[in-house]
C-alpha positions as CSV (number, residue, x, y, z in Angstrom):
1,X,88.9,129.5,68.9
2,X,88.8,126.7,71.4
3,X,86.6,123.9,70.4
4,X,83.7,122.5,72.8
5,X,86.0,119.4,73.2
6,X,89.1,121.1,74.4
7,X,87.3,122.8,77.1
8,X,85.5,119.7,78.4
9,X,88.7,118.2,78.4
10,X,90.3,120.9,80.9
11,X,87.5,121.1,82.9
12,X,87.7,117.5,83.2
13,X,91.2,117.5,84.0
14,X,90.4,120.5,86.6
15,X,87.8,118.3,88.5
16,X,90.1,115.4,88.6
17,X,93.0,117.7,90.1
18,X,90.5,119.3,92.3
19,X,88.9,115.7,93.5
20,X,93.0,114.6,94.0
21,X,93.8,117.5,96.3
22,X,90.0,116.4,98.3
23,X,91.3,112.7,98.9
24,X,94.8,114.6,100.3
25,X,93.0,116.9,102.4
26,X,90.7,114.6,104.1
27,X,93.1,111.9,104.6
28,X,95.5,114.9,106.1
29,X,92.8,116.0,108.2
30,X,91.8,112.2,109.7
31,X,95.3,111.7,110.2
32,X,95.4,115.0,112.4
33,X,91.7,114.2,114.1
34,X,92.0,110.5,114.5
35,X,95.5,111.3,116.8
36,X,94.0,114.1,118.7
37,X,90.6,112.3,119.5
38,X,91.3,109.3,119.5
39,X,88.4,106.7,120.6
40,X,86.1,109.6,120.0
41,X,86.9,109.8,116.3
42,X,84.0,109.7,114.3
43,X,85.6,106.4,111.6
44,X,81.8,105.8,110.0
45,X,81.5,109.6,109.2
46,X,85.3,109.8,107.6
47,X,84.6,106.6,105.7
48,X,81.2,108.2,104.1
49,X,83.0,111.0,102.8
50,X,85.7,108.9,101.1
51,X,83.3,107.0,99.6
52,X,81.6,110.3,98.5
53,X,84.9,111.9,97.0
54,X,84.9,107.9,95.0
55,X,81.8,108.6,93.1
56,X,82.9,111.7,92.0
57,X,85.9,110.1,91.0
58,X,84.2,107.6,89.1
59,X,81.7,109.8,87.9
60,X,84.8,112.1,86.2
61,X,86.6,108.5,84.8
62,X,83.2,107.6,83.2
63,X,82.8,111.3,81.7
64,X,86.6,111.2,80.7
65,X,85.7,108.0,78.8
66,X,82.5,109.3,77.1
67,X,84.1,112.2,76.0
68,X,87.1,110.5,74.5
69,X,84.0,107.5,72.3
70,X,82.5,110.9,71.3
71,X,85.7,112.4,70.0
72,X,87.0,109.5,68.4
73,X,83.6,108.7,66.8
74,X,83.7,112.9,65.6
75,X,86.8,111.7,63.5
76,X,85.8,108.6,62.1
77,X,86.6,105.8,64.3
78,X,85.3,103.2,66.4
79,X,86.0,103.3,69.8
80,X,86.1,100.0,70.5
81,X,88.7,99.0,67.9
82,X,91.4,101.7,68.7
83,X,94.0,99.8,71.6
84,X,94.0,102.1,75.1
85,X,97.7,102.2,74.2
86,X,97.0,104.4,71.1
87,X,94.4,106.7,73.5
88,X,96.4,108.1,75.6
């Protein structure tokens, strides 16, 4: 049986891959737009959405890190005393 943990983990891990492949498609499609329309490309909307797919990004870091205090506290330790080297 897979514990609670484990699955937050993946799905974690599936949002980052999925936010990843966002930032590659959007840049891919700007690259194709901003060529093909030139002056008329829309920079202001393009930068929005960046920002947009950032949040999420930093939204999934900051759950990756809560869920890693919460584990580490399950098994007896303090977060803060473990070295990030030892984390990963």
């Amino acid at each position: 049986m897979k514990t609670a943990e484990a699955e937050a983990r993946k799905a974690l891990n599936r949002l980052r891959r999925a936010i990843e492949k966002a930032e590659a498609e959007l840049r891919s499609l700007e690259g194709a737009l901003r060529h093909a329309e030139e002056t008329d490309f829309p920079v202001e909307s393009y930068e929005a959405a960046a920002a947009s797919l950032r949040v999420v990004v930093n939204f999934a870091d900051e759950e990756g890190e809560r869920l890693r205090e919460k584990v580490l506290y399950a098994g007896g330790l303090e977060p803060g005393r473990v070295r990030r080297s030892q984390c990963t």
